[in-house]
C-alpha positions in Angstrom: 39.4 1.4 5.0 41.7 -1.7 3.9 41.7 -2.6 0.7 41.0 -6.6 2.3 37.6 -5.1 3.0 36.8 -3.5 -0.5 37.9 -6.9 -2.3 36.0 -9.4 -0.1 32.7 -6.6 -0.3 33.5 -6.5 -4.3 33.7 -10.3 -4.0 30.4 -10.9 -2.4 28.9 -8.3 -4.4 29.8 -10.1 -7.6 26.6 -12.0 -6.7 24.7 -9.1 -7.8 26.0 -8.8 -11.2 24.7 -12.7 -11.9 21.5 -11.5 -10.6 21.4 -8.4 -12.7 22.8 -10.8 -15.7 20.2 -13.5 -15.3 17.0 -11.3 -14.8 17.6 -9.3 -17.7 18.9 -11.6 -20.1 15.8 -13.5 -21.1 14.5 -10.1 -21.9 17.0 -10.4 -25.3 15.1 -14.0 -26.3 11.7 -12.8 -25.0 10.0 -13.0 -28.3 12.0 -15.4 -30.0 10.4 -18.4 -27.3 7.5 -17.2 -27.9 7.4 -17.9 -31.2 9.6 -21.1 -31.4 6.9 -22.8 -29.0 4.3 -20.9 -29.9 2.7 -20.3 -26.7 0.2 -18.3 -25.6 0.7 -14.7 -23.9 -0.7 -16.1 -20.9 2.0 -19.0 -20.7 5.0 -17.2 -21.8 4.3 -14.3 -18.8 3.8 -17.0 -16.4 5.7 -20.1 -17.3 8.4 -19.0 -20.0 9.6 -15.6 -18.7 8.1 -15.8 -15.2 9.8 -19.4 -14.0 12.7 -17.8 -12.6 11.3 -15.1 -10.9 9.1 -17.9 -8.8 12.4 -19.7 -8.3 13.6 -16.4 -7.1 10.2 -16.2 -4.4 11.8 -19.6 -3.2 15.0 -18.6 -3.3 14.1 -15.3 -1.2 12.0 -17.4 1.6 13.9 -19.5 2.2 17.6 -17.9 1.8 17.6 -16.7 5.2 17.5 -20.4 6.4 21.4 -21.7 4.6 22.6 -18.0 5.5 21.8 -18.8 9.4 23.1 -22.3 9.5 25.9 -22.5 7.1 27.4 -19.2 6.8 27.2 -15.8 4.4 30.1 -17.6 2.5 29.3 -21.1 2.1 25.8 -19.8 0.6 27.4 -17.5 -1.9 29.4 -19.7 -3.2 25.9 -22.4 -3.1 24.6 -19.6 -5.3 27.0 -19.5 -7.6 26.8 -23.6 -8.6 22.5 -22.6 -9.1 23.6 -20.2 -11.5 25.8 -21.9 -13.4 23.9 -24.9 -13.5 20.9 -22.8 -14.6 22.6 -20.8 -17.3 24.2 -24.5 -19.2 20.0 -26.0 -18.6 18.2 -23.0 -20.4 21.2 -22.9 -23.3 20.8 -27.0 -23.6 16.2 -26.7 -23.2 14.8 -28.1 -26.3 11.0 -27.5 -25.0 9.2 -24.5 -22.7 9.1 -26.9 -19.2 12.5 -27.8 -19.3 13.9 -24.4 -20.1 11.2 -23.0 -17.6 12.9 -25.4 -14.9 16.6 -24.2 -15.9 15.5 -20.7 -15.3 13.8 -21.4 -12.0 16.9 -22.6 -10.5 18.9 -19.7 -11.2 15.9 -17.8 -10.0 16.4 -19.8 -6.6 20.1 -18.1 -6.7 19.1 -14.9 -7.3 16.7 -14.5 -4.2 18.8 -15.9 -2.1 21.3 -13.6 -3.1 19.3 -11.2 -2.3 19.8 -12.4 1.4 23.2 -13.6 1.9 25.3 -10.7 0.1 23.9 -7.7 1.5 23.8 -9.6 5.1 27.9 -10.7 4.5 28.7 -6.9 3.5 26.4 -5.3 6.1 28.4 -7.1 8.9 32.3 -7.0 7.6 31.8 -3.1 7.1 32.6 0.0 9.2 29.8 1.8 9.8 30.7 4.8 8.3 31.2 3.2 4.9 28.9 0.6 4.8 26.2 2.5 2.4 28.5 2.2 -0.5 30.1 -1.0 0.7 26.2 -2.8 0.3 25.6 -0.7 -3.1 28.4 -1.9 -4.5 25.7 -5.2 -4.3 23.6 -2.8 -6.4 26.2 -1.7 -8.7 26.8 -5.3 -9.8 23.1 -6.1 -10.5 22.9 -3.0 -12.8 26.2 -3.8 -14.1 25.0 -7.4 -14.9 22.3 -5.8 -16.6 24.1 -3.4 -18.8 26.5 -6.5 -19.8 23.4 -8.5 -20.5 21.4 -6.1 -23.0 25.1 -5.7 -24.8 25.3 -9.5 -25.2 22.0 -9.7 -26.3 22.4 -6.7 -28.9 26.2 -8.1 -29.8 24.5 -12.2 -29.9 21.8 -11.2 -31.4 21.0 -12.4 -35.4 24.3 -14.7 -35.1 22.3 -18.1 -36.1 18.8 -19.4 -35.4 19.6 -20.7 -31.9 20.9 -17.0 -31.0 19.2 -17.1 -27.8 20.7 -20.2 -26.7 23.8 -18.1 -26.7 22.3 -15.2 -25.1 21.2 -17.2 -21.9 23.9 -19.9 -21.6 26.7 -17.0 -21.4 26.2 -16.6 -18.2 27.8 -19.8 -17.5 31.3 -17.7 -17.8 30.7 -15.5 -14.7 29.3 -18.0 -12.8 32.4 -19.8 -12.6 34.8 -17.1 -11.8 32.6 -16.2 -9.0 32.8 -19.5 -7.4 36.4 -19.3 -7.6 36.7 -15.4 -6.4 34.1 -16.7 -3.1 35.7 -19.1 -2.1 38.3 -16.8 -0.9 36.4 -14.5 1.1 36.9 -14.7 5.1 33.5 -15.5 7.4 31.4 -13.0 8.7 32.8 -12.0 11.7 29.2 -11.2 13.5 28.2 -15.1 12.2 31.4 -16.4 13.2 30.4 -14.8 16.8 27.0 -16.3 16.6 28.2 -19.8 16.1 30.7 -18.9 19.5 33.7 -19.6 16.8 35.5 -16.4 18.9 39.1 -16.8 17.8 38.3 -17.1 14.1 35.9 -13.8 14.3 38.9 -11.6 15.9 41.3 -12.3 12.8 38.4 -10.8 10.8 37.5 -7.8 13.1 41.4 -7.3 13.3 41.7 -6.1 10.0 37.8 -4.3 9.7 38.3 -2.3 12.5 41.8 -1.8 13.5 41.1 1.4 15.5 38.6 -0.2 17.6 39.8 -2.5 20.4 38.9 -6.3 19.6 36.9 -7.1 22.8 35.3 -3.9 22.9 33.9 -5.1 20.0 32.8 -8.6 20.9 31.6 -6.8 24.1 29.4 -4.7 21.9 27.8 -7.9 19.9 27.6 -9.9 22.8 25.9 -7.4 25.1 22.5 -6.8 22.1 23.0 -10.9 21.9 22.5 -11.1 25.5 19.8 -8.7 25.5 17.9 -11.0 22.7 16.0 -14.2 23.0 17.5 -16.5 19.9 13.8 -18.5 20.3 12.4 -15.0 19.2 11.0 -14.5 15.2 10.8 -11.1 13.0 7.1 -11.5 13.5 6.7 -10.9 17.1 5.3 -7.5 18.4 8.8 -6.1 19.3 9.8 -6.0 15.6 7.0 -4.8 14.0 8.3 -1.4 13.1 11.1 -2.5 10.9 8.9 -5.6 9.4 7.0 -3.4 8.2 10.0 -0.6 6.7 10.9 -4.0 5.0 7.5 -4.8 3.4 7.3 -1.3 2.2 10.3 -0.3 1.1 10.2 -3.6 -1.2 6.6 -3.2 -2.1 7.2 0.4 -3.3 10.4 -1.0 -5.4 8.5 -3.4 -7.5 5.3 -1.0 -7.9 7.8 1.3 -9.5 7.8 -1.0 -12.5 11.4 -1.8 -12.5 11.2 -5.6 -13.2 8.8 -5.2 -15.6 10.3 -2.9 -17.1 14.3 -5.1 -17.7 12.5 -8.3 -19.0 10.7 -6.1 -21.0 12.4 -3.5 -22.2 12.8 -4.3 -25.9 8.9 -4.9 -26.3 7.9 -2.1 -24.4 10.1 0.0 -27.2 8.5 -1.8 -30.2 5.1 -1.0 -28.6 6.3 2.7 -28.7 7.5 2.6 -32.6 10.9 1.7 -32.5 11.9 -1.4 -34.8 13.5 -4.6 -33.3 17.1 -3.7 -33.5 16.8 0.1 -32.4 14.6 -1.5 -29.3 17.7 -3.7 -28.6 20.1 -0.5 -28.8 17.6 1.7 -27.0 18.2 -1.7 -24.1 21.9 -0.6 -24.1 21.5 2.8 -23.6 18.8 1.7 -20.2 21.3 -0.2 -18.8 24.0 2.6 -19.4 22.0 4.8 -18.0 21.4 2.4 -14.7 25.1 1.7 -14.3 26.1 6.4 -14.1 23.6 6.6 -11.9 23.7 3.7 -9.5 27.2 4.9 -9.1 26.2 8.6 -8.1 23.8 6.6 -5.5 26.8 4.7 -4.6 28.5 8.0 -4.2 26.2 10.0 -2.5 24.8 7.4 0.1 26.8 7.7 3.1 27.6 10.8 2.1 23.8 12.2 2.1 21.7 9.7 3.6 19.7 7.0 2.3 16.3 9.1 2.9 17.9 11.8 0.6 18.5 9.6 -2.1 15.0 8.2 -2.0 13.3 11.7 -2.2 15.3 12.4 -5.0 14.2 8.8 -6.3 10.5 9.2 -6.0 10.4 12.7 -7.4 12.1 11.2 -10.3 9.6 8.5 -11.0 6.4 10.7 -10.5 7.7 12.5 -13.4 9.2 9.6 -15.8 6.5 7.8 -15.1 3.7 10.1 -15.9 5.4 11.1 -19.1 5.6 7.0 -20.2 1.9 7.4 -19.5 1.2 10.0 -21.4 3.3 8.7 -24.3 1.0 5.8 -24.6 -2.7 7.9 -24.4 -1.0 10.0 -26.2 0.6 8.0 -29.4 4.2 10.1 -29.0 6.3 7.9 -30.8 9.8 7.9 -31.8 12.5 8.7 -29.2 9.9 9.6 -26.9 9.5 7.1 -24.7 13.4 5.7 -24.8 13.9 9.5 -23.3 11.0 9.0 -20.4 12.3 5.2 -19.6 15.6 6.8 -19.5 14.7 9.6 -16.9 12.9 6.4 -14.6 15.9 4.3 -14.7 18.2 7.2 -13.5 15.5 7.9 -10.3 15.4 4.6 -9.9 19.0 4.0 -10.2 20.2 7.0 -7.9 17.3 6.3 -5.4 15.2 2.9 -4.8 18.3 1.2 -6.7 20.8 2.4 -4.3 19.2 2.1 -0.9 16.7 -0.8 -0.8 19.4 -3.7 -0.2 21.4 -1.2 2.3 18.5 -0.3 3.6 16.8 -3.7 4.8 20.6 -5.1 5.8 20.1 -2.3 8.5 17.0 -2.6 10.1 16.8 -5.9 11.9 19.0 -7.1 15.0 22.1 -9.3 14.5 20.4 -12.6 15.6 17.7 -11.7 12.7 19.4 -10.0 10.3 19.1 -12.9 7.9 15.4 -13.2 8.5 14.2 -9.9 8.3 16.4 -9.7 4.8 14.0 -13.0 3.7 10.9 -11.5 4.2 12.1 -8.2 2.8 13.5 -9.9 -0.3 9.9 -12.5 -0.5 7.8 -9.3 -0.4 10.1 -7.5 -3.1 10.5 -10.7 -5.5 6.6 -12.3 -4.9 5.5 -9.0 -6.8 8.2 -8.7 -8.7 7.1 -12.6 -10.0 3.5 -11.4 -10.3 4.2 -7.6 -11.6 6.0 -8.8 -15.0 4.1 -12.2 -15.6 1.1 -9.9 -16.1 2.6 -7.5 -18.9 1.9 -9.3 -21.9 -1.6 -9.5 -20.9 -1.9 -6.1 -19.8 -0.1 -4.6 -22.3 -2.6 -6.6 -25.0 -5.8 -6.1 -23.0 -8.0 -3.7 -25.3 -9.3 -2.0 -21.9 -6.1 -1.9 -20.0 -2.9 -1.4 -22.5 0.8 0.8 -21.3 -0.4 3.6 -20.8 -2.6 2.3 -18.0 -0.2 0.2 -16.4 2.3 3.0 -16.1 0.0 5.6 -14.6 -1.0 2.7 -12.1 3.0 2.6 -11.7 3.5 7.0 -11.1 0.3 6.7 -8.7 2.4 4.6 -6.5 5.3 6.3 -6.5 3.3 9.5 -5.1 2.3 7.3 -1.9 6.3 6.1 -1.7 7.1 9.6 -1.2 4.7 10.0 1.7 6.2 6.9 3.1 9.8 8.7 2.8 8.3 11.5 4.4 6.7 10.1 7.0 8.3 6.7 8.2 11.1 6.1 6.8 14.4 6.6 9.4 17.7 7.7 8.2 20.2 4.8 9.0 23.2 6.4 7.5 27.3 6.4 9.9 25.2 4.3 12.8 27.0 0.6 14.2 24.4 -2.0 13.5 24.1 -2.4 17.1 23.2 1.2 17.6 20.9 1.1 14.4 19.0 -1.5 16.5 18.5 0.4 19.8 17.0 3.4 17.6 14.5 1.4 15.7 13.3 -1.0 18.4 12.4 2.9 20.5 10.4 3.5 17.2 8.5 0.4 18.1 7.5 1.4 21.4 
């Protein structure tokens, strides 16, 4: 594989880790805004902590439309500037709304993120490496996120405005990123699309040397031909991988994962632990997150993506059920930092690994980009409603964690049978081929 392609897939994945960074850094300043503005539990879930995971339902709708038009580049590098620009706002807010509208606009980067990187890596990598190639997305967000519960344990206690610090950091890798994509080459299948032929064959050149150039183009062209460009993702023929999409992201945020990160250091204080052994226990999550995302990263194209998400669901039945338990139970201690530790790894080495791989895949060239927007609305719509909630739940004298996380194993029971049962395996196919296969499972 040339080392072009692992730089410019590195490159683009680099989006992840400010995704990864900007979702879990609030979770360091999550109590401190609460009590600077004194706001209620129902305000801070859906205004103060939840603003930028509704920019990120905007931001996931609506990715797929710059991604078409303007490019896989030219949108990552968009993303970028609504990062930084978000990062410098929520540093600078002096009052909830302001800070609330900082955080929504880096929330509009990270779903369309969501879109645009796995969709550039998907289409500039061979098939038989492209698992790892679109985890390497992954790995960044669970990078970001072990780099962002360091900061905020390292940032923490340095003045009263330490959370100012914690959130307007991010400002730092926002910048190099824009530099690093600006770099980057086209997308070859985009540059095909737009009929820019000449510029597409410098780029296939070098991703698949072995493979003749027009052979190639013949193989886009001929599913292009073969597709109406007036058709949508929600006509009949494409019903069958609409709805892999939905699940596949429905099951990821009914795991509990995003509520979870933003709330990882309140979830351990609910179990016992004191503030700055939550913050440490934080560090040891995201350690945890990054070994095993890059076993998943590992192990992807080697054993499939189905593999991985067996493995995965097993996990969280367990972890999960044990967090439960915990709760009804009054464990308290190291208890729980063990169990959330065991759920991160299943998640990391299974759901983690294969959900942006996996909806990259599914969907035809010509929709690719669509199909990845209503994938990544479905998976960031609950993951906006799923962690706004957790204060309330969490304080609701009927309902408390240990509800919540038995509601979380139950589902992860019924994403087993959808493994079982529905889920293909995608794993050393072309993207062309990959579309022949699952339009037959339409019919």
């Amino acid at each position: 594989m040339s080392k072009k392609i692992i730089l410019w897939s590195i490159t683009a994945a680099l989006a992840g880790f400010l995704f990864g960074f900007d979702v879990v850094v609030i979770s360091g300043a999550d109590k401190k805004l609460q009590a600077l503005w004194e706001s209620s539990d129902s305000f801070h879930g859906w205004v103060v902590m939840g603003a930028a995971l509704w920019g990120t339902v905007l931001g996931a709708i609506f990715g797929g439309f710059p991604t078409n038009k303007y490019g896989r580049k030219n949108t990552l590098i968009f993303i970028g500037v609504l990062f930084a620009i978000s990062a410098i706002g929520s540093a600078l807010a002096d009052d909830p709304w302001v800070f609330a509208f900082a955080r929504f606009i880096g929330g509009i980067g990270v779903g369309a993120s969501t879109i645009a990187a796995p969709a550039y890596i998907s289409e500039i990598a061979p098939a038989k490496d492209r698992g790892r190639l679109v985890a390497l997305y992954q790995f960044n967000i669970v990078f970001g996120i072990l780099i962002a519960f360091l900061s905020n344990y390292l940032l923490s206690g340095i003045g009263e405005n330490d959370w100012r610090w914690m959130v307007g950091v991010e400002a730092i890798p926002a910048v190099l990123y824009i530099l690093f994509a600006l770099k980057v080459p086209k997308s070859p299948r985009w540059l095909l699309s737009q009929s820019k032929t000449d510029e597409a064959k410098e780029v296939m050149a070098i991703i698949n040397p072995d493979i003749p150039i027009e052979e190639q183009i013949t193989a886009f062209q001929s599913n292009s031909s073969e597709s109406n460009t007036s058709e949508t993702i929600f006509i009949k023929k494409y019903r069958f991988p609409l709805t892999l999409a939905f699940l596949i992201a429905f099951f990821n945020q009914f795991s509990g994962i995003n509520a979870f990160l933003y709330y990882a250091p309140r979830i351990f204080e609910e179990a016992g632990l004191g503030e700055s052994t939550a913050l440490l226990s934080s560090v040891g999550i995201g350690v945890t997150n990054l070994v095993f995302t890059l076993l998943g990263v590992f192990l992807i194209d080697k054993f499939g993506r189905k593999t991985l998400m067996y493995i995965g669901s097993i996990g969280y039945i367990i972890s999960l059920s044990l967090v439960s338990a915990a709760f009804f139970l009054g464990w308290t201690g190291m208890a729980v930092p063990i169990f959330l530790f065991l759920f991160i790894a299943a998640h990391a080495i299974g759901q983690g690994a294969v959900i942006w791989v996996f909806i990259s895949e599914i969907f035809p060239n010509h929709l690719r980009a669509s199909g990845q927007a209503f994938g990544s609305s479905t998976h960031w719509i609950l993951a906006a409603l799923i962690p706004s909630l957790i204060p309330t739940l969490f304080n609701h004298p009927m309902i408390g964690a240990g509800v919540v996380f038995l509601v979380f194993a139950g589902m992860m029971v019924l994403q087993f049978l959808f493994v079982a049962f529905m889920m293909p395996e995608t794993k050393g196919k072309t993207l062309e081929e990959l579309e022949g296969i699952i339009l037959k499972k339409n019919t």
